[in-house]
Kinemage of the C-alpha trace (Angstrom):
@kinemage 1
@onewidth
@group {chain A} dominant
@subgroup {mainchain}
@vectorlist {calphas} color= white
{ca unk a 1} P 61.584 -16.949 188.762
{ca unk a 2} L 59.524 -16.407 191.920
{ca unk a 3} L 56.493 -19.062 191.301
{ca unk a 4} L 54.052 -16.672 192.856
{ca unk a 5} L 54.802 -13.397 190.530
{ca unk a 6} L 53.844 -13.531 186.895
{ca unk a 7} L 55.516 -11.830 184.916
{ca unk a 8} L 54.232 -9.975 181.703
{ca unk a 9} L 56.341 -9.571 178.911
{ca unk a 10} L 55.599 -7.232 175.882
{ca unk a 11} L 56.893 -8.197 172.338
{ca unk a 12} L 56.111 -6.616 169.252
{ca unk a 13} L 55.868 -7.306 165.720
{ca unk a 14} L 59.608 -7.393 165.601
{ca unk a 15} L 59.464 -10.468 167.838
{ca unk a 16} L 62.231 -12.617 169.872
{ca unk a 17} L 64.934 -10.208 167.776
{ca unk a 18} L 63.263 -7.063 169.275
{ca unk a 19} L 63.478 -8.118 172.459
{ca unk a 20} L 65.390 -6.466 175.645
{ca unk a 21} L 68.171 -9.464 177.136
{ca unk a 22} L 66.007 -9.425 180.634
{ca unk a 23} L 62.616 -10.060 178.804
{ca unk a 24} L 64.066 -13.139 176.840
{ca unk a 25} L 65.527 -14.567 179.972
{ca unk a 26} L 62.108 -13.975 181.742
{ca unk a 27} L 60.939 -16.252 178.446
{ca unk a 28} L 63.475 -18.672 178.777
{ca unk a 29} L 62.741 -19.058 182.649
{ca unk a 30} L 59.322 -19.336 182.367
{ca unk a 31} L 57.718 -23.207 183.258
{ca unk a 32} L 53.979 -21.972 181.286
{ca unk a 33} L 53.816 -19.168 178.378
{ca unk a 34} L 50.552 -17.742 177.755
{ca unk a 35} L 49.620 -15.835 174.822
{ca unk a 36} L 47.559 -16.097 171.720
{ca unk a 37} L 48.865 -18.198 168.828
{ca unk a 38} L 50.215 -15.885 166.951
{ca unk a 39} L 52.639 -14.478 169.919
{ca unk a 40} L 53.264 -17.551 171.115
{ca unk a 41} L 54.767 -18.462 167.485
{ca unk a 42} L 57.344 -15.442 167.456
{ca unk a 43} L 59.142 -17.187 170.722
{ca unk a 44} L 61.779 -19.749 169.516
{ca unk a 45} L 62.763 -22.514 172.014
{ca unk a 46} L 61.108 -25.725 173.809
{ca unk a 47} L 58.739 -24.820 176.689
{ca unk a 48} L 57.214 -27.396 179.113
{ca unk a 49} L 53.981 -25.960 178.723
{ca unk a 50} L 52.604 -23.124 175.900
{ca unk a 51} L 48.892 -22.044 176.655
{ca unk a 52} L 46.886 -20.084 174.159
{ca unk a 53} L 44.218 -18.116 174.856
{ca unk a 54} L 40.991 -19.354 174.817
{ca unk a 55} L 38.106 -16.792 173.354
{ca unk a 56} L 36.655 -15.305 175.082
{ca unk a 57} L 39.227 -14.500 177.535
{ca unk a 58} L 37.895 -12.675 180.529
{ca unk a 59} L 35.724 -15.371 181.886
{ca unk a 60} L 38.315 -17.926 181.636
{ca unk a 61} L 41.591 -15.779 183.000
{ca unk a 62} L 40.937 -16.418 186.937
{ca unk a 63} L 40.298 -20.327 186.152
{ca unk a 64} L 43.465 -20.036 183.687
{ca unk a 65} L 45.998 -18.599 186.949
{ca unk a 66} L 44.531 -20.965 189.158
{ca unk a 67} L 44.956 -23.996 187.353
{ca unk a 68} L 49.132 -23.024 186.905
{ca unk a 69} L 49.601 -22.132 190.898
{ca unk a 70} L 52.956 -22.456 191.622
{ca unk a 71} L 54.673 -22.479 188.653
{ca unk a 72} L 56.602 -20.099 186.637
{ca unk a 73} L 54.237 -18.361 184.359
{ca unk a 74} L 55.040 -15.331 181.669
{ca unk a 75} L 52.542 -13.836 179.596
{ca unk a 76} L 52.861 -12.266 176.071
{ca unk a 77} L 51.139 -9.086 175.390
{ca unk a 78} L 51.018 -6.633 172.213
{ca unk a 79} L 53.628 -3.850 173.037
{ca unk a 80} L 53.142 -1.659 176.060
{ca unk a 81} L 51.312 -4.779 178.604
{ca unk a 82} L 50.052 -1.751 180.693
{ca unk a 83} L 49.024 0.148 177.711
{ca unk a 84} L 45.149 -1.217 176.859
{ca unk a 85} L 46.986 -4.418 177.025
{ca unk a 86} L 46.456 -7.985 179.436
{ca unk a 87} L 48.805 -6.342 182.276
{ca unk a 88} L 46.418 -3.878 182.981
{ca unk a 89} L 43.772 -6.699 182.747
{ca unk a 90} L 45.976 -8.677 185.345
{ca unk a 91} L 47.156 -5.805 187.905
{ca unk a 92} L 43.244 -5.467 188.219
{ca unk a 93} L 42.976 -9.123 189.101
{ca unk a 94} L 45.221 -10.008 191.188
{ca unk a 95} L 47.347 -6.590 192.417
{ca unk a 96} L 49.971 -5.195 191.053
{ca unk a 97} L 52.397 -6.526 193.881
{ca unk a 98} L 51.821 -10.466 191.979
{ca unk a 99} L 53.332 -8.855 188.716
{ca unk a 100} L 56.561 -8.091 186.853
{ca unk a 101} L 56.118 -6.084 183.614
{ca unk a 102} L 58.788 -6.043 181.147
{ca unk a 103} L 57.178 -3.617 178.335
{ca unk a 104} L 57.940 -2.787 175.063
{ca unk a 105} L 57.234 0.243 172.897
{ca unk a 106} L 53.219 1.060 172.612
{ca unk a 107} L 51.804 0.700 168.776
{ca unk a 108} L 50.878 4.353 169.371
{ca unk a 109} L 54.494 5.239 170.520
{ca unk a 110} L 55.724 3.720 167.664
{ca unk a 111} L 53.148 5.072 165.350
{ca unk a 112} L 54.105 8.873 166.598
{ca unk a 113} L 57.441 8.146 166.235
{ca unk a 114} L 57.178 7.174 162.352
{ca unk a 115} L 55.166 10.352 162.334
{ca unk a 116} L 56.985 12.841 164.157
{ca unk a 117} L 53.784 13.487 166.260
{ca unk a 118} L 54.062 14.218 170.056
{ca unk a 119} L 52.258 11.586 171.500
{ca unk a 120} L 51.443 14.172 174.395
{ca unk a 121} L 49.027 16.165 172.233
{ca unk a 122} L 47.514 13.115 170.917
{ca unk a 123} L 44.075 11.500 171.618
{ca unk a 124} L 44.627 7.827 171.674
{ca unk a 125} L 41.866 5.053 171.487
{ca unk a 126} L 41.186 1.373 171.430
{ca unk a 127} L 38.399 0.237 169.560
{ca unk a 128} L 38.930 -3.320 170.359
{ca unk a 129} L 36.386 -5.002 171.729
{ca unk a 130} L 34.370 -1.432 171.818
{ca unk a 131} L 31.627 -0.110 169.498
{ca unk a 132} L 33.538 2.147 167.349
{ca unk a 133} L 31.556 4.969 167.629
{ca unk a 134} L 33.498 5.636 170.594
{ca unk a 135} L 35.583 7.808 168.287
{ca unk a 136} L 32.315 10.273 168.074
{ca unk a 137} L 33.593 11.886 171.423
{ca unk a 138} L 36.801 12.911 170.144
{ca unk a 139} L 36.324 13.772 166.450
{ca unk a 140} L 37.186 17.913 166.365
{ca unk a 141} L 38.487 19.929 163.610
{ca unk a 142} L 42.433 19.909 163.902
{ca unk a 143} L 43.015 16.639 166.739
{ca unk a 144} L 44.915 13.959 166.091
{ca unk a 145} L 43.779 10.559 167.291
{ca unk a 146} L 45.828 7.076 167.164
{ca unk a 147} L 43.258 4.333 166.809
{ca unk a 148} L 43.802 1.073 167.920
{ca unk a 149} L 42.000 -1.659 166.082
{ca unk a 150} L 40.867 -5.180 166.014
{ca unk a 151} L 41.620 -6.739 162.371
{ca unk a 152} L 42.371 -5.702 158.811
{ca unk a 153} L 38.566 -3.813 158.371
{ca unk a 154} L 39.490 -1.452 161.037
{ca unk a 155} L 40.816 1.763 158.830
{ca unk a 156} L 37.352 1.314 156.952
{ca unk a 157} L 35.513 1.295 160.321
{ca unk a 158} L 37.172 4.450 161.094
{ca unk a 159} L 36.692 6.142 157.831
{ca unk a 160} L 32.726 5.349 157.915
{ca unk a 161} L 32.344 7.149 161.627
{ca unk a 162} L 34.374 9.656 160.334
{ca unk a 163} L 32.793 10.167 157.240
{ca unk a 164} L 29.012 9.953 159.149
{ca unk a 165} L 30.448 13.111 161.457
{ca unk a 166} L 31.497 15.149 158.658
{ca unk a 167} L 34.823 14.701 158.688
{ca unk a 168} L 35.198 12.615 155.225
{ca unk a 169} L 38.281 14.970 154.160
{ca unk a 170} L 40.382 13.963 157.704
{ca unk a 171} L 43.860 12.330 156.883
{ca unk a 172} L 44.040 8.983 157.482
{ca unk a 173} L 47.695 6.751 157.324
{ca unk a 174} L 47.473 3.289 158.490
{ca unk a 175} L 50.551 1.625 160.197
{ca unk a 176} L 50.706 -2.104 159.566
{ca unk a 177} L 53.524 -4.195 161.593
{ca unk a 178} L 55.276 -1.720 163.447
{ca unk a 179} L 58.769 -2.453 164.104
{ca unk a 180} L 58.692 -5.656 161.758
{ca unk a 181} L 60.636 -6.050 158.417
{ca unk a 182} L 56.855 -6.101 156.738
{ca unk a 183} L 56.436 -2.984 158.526
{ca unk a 184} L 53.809 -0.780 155.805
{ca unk a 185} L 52.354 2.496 155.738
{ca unk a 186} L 48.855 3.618 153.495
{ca unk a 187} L 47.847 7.127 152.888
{ca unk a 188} L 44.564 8.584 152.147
{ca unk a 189} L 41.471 10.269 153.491
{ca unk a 190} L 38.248 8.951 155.153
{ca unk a 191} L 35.951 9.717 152.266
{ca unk a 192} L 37.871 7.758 149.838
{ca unk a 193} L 38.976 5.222 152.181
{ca unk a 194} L 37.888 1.152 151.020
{ca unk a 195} L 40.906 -0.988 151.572
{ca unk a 196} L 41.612 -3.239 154.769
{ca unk a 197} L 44.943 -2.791 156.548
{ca unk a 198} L 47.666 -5.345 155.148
{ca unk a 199} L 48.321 -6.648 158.156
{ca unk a 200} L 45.579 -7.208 161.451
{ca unk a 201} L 48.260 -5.309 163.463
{ca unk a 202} L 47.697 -1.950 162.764
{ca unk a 203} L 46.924 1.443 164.140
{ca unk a 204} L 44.928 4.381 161.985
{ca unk a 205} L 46.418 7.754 162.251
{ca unk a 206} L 43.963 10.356 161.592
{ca unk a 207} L 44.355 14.446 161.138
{ca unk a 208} L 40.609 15.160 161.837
{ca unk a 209} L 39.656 17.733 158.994
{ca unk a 210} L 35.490 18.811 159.114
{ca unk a 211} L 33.927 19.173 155.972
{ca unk a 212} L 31.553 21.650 155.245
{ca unk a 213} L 28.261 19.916 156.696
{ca unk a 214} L 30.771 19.089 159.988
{ca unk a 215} L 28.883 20.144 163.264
{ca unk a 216} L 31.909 20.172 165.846
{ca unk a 217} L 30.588 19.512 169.279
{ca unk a 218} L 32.386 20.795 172.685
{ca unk a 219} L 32.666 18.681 175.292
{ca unk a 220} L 31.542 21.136 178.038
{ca unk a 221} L 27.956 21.200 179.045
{ca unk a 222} L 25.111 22.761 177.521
{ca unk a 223} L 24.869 20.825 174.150
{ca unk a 224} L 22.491 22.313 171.844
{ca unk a 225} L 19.175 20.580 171.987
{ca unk a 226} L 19.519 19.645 168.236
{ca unk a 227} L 22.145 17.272 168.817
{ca unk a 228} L 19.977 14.847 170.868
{ca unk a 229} L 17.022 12.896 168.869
{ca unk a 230} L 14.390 13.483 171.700
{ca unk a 231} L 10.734 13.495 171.780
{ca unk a 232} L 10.396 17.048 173.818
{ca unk a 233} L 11.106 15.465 177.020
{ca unk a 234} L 14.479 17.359 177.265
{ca unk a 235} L 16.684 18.787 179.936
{ca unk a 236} L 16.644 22.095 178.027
{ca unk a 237} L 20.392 23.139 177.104
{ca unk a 238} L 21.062 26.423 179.168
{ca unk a 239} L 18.996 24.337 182.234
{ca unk a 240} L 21.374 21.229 181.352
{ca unk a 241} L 24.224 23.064 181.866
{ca unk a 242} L 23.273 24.489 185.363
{ca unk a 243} L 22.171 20.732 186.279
{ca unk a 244} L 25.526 19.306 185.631
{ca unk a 245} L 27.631 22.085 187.079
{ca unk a 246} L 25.614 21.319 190.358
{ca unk a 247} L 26.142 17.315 189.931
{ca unk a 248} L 30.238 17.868 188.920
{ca unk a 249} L 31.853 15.451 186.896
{ca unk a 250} L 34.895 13.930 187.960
{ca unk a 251} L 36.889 10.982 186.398
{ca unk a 252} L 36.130 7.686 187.248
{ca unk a 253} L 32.423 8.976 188.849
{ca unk a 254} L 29.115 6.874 188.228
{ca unk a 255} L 25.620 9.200 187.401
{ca unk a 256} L 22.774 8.093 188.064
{ca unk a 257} L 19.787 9.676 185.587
{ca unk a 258} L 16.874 8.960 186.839
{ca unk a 259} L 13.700 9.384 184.493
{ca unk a 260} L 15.695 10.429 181.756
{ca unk a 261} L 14.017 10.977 178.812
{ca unk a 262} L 16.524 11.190 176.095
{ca unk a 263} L 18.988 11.005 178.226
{ca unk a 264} L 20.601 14.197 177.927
{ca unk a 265} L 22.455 14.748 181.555
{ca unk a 266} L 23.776 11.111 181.512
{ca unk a 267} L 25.313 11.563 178.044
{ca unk a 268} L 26.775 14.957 178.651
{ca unk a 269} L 28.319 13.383 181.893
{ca unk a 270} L 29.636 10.556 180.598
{ca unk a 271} L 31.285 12.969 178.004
{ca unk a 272} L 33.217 14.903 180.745
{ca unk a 273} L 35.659 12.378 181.009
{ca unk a 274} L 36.887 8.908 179.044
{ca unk a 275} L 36.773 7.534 182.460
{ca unk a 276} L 32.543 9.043 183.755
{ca unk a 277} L 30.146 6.410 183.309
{ca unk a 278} L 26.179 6.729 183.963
{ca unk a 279} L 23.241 4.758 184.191
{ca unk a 280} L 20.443 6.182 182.588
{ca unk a 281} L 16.980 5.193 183.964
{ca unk a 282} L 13.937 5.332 181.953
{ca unk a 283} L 10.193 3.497 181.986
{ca unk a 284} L 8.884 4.199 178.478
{ca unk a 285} L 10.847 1.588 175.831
{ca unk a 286} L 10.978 4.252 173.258
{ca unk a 287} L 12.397 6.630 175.414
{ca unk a 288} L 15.140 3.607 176.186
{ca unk a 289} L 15.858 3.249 172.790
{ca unk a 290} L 16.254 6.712 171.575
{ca unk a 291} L 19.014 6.765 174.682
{ca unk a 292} L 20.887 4.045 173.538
{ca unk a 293} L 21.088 5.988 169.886
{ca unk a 294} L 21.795 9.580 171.490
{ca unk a 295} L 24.714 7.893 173.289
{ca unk a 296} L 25.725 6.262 170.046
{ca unk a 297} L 26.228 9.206 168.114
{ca unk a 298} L 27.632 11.452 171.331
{ca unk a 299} L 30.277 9.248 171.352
{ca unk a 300} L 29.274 7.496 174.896
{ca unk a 301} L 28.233 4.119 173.783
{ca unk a 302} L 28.867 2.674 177.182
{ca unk a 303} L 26.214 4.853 178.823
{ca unk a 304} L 23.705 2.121 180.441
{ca unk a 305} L 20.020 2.407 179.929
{ca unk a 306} L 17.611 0.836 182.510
{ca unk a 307} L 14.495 0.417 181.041
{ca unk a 308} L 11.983 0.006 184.241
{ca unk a 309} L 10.081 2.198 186.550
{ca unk a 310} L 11.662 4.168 189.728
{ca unk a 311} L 12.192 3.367 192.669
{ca unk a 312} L 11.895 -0.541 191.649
{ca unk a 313} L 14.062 -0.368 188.669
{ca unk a 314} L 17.012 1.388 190.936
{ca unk a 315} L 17.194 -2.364 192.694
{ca unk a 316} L 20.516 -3.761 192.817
{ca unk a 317} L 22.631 -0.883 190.617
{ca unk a 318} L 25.652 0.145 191.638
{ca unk a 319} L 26.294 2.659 194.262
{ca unk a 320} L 26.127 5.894 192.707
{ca unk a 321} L 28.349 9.239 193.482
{ca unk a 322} L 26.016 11.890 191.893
{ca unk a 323} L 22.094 11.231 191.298
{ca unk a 324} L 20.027 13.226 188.911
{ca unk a 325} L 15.952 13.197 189.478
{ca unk a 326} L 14.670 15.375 186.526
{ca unk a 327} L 11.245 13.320 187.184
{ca unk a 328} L 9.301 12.118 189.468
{ca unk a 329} L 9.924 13.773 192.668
{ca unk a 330} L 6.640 12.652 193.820
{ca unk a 331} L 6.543 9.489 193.008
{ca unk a 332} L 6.503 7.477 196.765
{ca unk a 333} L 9.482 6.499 198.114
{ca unk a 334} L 12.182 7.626 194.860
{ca unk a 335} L 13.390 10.624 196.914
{ca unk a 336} L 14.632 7.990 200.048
{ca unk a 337} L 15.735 5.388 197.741
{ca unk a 338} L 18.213 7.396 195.570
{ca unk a 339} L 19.187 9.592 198.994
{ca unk a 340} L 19.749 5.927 200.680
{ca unk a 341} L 22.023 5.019 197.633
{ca unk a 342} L 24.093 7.767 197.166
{ca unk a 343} L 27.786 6.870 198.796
{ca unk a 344} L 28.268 9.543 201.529
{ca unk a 345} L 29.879 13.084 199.969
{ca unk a 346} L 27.774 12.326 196.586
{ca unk a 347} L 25.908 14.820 195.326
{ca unk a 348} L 22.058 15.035 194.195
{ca unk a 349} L 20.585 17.184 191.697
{ca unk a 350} L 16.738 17.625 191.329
{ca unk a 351} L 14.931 19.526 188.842
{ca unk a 352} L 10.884 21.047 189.038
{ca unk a 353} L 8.438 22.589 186.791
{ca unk a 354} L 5.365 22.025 188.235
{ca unk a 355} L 4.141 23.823 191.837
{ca unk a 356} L 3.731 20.456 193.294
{ca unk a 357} L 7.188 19.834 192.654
{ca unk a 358} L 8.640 22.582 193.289
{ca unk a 359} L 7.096 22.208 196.718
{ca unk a 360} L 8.606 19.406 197.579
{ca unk a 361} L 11.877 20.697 196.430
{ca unk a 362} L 11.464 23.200 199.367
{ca unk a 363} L 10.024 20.552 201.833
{ca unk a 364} L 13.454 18.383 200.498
{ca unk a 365} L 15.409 21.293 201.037
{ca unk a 366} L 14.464 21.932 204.702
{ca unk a 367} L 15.195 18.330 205.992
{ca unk a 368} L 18.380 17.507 203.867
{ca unk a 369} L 19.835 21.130 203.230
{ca unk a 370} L 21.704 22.231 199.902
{ca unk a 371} L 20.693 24.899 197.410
{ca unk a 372} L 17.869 25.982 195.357
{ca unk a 373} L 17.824 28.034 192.141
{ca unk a 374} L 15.610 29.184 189.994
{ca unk a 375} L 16.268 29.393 185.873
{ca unk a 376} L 14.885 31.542 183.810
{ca unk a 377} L 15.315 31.318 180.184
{ca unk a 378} L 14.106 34.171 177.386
{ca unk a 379} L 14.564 33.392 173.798
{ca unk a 380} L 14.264 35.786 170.911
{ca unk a 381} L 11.581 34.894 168.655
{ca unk a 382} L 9.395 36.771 166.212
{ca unk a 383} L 6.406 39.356 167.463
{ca unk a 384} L 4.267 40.508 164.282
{ca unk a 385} L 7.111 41.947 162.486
{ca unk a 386} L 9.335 42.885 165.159
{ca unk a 387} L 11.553 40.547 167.512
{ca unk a 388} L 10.093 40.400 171.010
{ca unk a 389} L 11.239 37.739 174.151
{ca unk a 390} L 9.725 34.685 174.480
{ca unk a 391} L 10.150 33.284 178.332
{ca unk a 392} L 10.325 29.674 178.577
{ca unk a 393} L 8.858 27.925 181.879
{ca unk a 394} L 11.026 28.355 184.733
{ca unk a 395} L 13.180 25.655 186.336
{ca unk a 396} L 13.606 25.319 189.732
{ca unk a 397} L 17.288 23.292 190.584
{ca unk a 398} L 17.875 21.627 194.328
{ca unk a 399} L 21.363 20.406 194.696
{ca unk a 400} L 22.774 19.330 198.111
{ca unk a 401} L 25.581 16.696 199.225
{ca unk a 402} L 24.916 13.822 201.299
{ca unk a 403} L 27.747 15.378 203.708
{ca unk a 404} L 25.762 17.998 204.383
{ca unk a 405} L 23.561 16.772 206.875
């Protein structure tokens, strides 16, 4: 083995038996094996050196590959290594030109294959290591999701958040020890669900089924109001909408929200994609906390809430690639700050009620270019006994690119 690439072998339940001839000679070339106990255990033979891993893992990995420079090192991972798995971890690390991956059927290929799901039209998650109401994104009335969990309480984890959505009467099977001899299946649906796994290596299959107080939400813009706990200080849902087709979404982007609220544009944006994240700024701690919950239940629990005042609190975040103001435009100095943050070709989305703002929208406009709109929103609403239109205050939306000047 060449002492400077490490090479990642997958191994499933099945073990040494289940393994391809190349990975077991990898395994029996290898000078150091890393792994956790429990994969290190399923690898017969004498090695010079077995390393478990130490918990937590992250902050020790870089220390861990230093210390073994220069000598033959292979490292166990669940399944697929590439697949939510330590290779990915690794190629991140140190590039993917240092590694060899030798994989080995996914728990979710292996789950859809017991099945006879196609694992194309499959949503597929990890709630290991992640707050579980991740799963809040994806819940909809006829998906299929593959969950993959950390220990033997995960099917009841995912039976609670689906029960709390209103889907208690989805169809849940758990898949213990793919590939094994102990290999198990359990049927049953998330309302009724109360029994641990039999085994901590398992997956949850679920048939996502709403029951009749479900409320399905889309993952396009424009969320009804209702679904976000909020205080009044709202990005209004048809105004929402036009904000974040101006900002556009696309994977792997980073939103700053700045002064927002409930937090309504950073959650919808981090719902556009698995991949969107978004920092949510806000000064007033309640306003901070209610974000943190709106995100929980949208399904977004990674959104990141700032709780400070702007410009101050924008000190030392990460560079952005779309910024939302939907306060404060006259607040000294936010403007230049966010402008002076945003990576060149980002885009930045302002929003005004007020004449004062609105005026410096069109000051903004004139010295940095982009677009203004006005929206204009009527709603229905009662008028003695007849239905009349009720106009709502008009919103005036800037948008621009930092390429455009």
């Amino acid at each position: 083995m060449d002492a400077r690439v490490i090479t990642v072998v997958g191994i499933g339940a099945d073990g040494w038996d289940g393994l391809a001839e190349e990975s077991r000679e990898a395994l029996r070339s290898a000078e150091v094996l890393f792994g956790n106990q429990r994969q290190l255990d399923l690898v017969p033979g004498e090695y010079r050196e077995r390393v478990a891993w130490p918990s937590p893992l992250l902050p020790a990995l870089p220390g861990l590959i230093e210390r073994y420079e220069g000598r033959a090192i292979a490292v166990l991972a669940s399944g697929d290594p590439m697949f939510h798995g330590i290779g990915s971890t690794l190629a991140g690390m140190l590039g993917a030109d240092r590694l060899r991956v030798l994989p080995h059927p996914s728990s979710a290929s292996l789950a859809c294959a017991r099945l006879g799901w196609p694992l194309d039209r499959v949503d597929v998650l990890s709630i290991v290591g992640r707050p579980a109401s991740t799963l809040n994104a994806v819940i909809a009335p006829g998906r299929r999701l593959i969950v993959l969990g950390a220990g033997r309480e995960a099917p009841i984890i995912v039976a609670a958040v689906l029960s709390g959505r209103g889907f208690g009467p989805s169809r849940m099977t758990v898949l213990a020890d793919l590939g094994a001899e102990s290999e198990t299946f359990a049927h049953g649906v998330a309302s009724q669900w109360t029994e641990p796994a039999a085994s901590a290596l398992a997956v949850v299959a679920v048939e996502c089924l709403p029951g009749p107080d479900a409320d399905p939400l889309p993952r396009v813009a424009g969320l009804p109001d209702e679904a976000f706990e909020h205080d009044g200080q709202i990005t209004k849902r048809e105004v929402r909408a036009v904000t974040l087709s101006r900002l556009g979404p696309l994977p792997g982007e980073l939103l700053w929200d700045v002064g927002a609220g409930s937090g309504s544009v950073a959650i919808e944006w981090a719902r556009a994609h698995p991949s969107c994240e978004a920092i949510a700024v806000e000064d007033g701690p309640e306003r901070a906390k209610r974000i943190g919950r709106n995100a929980e239940v949208l399904g977004v629990p990674g959104v990141r809430v700032v709780e400070g005042r702007a410009p101050d609190a924008l000190d030392g975040l990460p560079t952005p690639d779309a910024v939302f103001i939907g306060g404060g435009l006259t607040v000294p100095g936010l403007l230049d700050r966010c402008w002076d943050a945003l990576r060149p070709g980002g885009r930045l989305v302002a929003n005004a009620v007020t004449l004062e703002s609105e005026a410096r929208l069109v000051e903004l406009r004139r010295t940095h270019g982009g677009e203004l709109v006005r929206v204009g929103v009527e709603r229905a609403a009662p008028l003695g006994g007849f239905t009349g239109w009720r106009p709502a205050m008009p919103v005036t939306v800037w948008s621009t690119r930092k390429d455009t000047l």
